[in-house]
N, C-alpha and C positions, 0 to 999 in steps of 0.2 A: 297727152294725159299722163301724169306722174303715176298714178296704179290701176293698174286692171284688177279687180278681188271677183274672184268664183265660190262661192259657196253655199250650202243649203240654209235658206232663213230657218230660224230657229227663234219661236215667241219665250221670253224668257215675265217673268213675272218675280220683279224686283220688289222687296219691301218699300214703302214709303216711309215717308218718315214721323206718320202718325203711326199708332198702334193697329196691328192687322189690316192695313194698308198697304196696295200692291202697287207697281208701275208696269204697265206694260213696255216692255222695252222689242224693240225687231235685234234682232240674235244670231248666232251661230257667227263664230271668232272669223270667216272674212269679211262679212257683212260689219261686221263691228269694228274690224279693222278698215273696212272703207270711211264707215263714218268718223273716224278717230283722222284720218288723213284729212278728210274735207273739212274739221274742226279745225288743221292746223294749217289751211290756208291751200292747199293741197288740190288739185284738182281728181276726183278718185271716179270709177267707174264698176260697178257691180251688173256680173251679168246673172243675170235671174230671169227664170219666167214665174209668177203666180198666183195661188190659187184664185179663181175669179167668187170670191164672197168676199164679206166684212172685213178677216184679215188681209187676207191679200191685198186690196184696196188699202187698207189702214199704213203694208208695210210701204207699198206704194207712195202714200202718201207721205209717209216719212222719208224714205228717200229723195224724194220731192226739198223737202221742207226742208233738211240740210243739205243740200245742194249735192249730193249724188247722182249721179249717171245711172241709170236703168239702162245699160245699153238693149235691153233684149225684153220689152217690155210685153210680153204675149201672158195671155191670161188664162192659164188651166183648169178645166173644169173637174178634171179627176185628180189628186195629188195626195200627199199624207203629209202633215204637219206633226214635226217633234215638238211634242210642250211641254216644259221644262216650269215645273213650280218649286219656288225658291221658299223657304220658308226660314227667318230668323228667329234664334233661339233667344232667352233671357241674357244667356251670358256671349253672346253674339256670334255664335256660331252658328254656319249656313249648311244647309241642306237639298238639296237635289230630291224631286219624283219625276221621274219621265212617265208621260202617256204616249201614245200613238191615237191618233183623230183624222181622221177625213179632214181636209180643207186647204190651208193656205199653204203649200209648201212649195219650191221652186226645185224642179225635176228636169234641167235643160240636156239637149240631145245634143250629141256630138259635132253637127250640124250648125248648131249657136253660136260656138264660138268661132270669132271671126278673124281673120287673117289683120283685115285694116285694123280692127279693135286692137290687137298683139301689136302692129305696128305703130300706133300711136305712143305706146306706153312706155315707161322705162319700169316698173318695179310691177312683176307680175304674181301674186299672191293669192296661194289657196289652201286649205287645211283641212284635213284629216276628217272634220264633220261635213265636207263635201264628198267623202266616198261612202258610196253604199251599196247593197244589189241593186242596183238601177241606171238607165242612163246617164246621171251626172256624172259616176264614175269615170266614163270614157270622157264625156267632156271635159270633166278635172285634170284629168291626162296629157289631153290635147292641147291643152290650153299652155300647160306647164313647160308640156315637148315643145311647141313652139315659142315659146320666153327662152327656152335655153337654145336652138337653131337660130333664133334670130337675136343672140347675144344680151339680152335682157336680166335684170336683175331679178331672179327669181326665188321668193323666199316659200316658207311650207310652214305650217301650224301644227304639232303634232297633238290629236287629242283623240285616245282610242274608244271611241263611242262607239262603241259592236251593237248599241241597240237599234241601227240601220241594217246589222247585218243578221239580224235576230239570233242576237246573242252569242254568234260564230268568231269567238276570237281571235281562232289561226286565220281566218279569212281576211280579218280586218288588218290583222298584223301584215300579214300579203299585199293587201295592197298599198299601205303606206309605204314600205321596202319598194314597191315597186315606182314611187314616182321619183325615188329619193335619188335617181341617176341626174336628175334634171335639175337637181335643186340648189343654189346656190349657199342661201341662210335657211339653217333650221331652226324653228325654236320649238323645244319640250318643255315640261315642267317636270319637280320632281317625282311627280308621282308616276310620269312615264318612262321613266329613264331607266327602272326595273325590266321595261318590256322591250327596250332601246338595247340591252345586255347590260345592265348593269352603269355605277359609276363607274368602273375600273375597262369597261368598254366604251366607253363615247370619244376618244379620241381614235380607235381602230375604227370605228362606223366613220369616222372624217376622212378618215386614210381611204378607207373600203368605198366612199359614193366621191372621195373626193369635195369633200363640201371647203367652201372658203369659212363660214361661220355656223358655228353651233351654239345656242345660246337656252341656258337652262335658268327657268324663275326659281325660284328656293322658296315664296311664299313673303313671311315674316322676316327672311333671312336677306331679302334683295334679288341675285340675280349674279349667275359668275356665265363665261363666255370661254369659248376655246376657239384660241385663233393666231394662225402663224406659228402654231409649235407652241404655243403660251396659253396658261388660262391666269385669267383675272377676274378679280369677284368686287360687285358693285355692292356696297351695303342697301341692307334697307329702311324703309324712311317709316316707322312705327307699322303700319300694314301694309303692303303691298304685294300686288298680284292674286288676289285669293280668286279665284277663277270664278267661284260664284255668282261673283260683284261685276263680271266683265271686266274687271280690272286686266287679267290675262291680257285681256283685245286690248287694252287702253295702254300696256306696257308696249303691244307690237307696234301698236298705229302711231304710238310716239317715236318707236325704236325706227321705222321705217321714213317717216315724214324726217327727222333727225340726217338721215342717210342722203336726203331727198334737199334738204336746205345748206348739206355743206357741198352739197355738188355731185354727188357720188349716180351715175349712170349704169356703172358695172362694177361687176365683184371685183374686179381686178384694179379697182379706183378706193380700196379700201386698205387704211391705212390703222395702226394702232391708237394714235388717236381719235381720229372720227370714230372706230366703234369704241373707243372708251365714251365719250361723249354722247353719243346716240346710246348706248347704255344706259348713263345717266338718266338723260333724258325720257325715255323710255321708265324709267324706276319711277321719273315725278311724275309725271302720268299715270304710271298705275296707283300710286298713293293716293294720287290728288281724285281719281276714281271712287277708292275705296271710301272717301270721308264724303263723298254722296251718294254711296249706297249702289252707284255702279248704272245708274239709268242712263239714256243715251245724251238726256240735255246733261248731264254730267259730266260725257268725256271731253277732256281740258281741251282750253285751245292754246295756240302757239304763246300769247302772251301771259296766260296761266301758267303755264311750264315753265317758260324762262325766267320769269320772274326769283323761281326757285335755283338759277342756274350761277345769279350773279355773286 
């Protein structure tokens, strides 16, 4: 299996592309980075258990229907669904309301994550909307601890959603700091990289965990990268990445599948080229995202992308 993805679903509620028309989209940036790998031919596996009503079933079934792996298919009667409603403006700017609801969310115990699953995988991926006060966090952990003992490519999403940790943002900061020994590739965006210490600290945080790649989205601006003592900046292709749109996910699960078709098994297999090009690659993807408004039959597939490459 090319990715193992851990993370908490997340129902996101996409505009369509009539007026006050929504998409329900299954969510939260590893789930969307699985899907975005099985788009590009990828074999990907999400472990998830949840909730046993409508959504749950629904995200279920979506995993299904793009050929994702549910390694961990158990059905929770008690759980909490993050619902994220998206709302676009006239002059097309997106907006975020979080609720909190009883229902479909996928809350896996330490226990879930599986030894054989780790071993099968090469590129083991999980972010920041997978830790909370709750079990998944140890899971999230475990998973990651073993991707890096058992030599695997392990990348991290950082995205500080503290409203899992009801609203505790040294809490939240804590625990990202703490997976970051494990991590191979990180990617931020810019609006975290203030909580990260700053721009003028992101290559002392590479020194400090050790990381082989750091990669930060700019939005509008593309996408620069620190790596091997280097940073390079990938431009951007009119929108991309507005994390709204899922594009963020659509930038990774390209940047990652990229990594995955030029051969690269481990960090230590990456070269300045391939991540110049899994950069790229990754940028048309989340572009090509954002001109569909970011829903899951949206995120590109392999020959969508290339297209854009020749």
């Amino acid at each position: 299996m090319d990715l193992y993805s851990i993370g908490e679903m997340v129902i996101d509620f996409i505009p369509g592309n009539e007026p006050d028309s929504y998409i329900r989209k299954a969510g939260g940036a590893p789930a969307n980075v699985a899907f975005a790998v099985a788009k590009n031919g990828l074999e990907a596996g999400m472990n998830c258990s949840l909730g046993d009503d409508d959504f749950g079933h629904f995200l279920m079934d979506t995993l299904a229907e793009y050929k994702v792996r549910c390694l961990n298919p158990r059905l929770c009667k008690k759980a909490i669904t993050t619902m994220a409603f998206v709302t676009l403006a006239k002059d097309g700017d997106r907006s975020f309301t979080f609720a909190r609801k009883p229902g479909a969310d996928m809350f896996l115990e330490e226990s879930d994550v599986r030894e054989e699953d780790i071993d099968q995988s090469v590129i083991i991926h999980a972010g920041s909307c997978s830790l909370s006060a709750s079990p998944v966090d140890a899971a999230t952990k475990k998973a990651l601890r073993l991707g890096r003992e058992k030599g695997k490519l392990v990348s991290f999403d950082v995205n500080y959603r503290n409203l899992m940790w009801e609203d505790d943002q040294d809490a939240c900061a804590a625990s990202v700091m703490e997976c970051l020994p494990d991590v191979d590739i990180l990617k931020i965006s810019e609006e975290e990289a203030p909580m990260m210490g700053g721009e003028d600290g992101l290559e002392n945080l590479m020194k400090k965990y050790n990381l082989t790649l750091l990669v930060e989205t700019l939005g509008s601006e593309g996408a620069r990268c620190f790596f091997d003592g280097r940073v390079f900046h990938v431009p951007g292709r009119k929108a991309v990445c507005v994390d709204a749109t899922g594009a963020g996910d659509a930038f990774w699960g390209g940047l990652l599948s990229s990594l995955r078709l030029q051969g690269v098994k481990k960090a230590s297999d990456l070269t300045e080229e391939i991540v110049r090009r899994a950069m790229e690659y990754g940028n048309i993807a989340g572009w090509l995202c954002v001109q569909s408004k970011g829903a899951i039959p949206s995120l590109p597939t392999r020959e969508q992308i290339e297209q854009y490459l020749q």
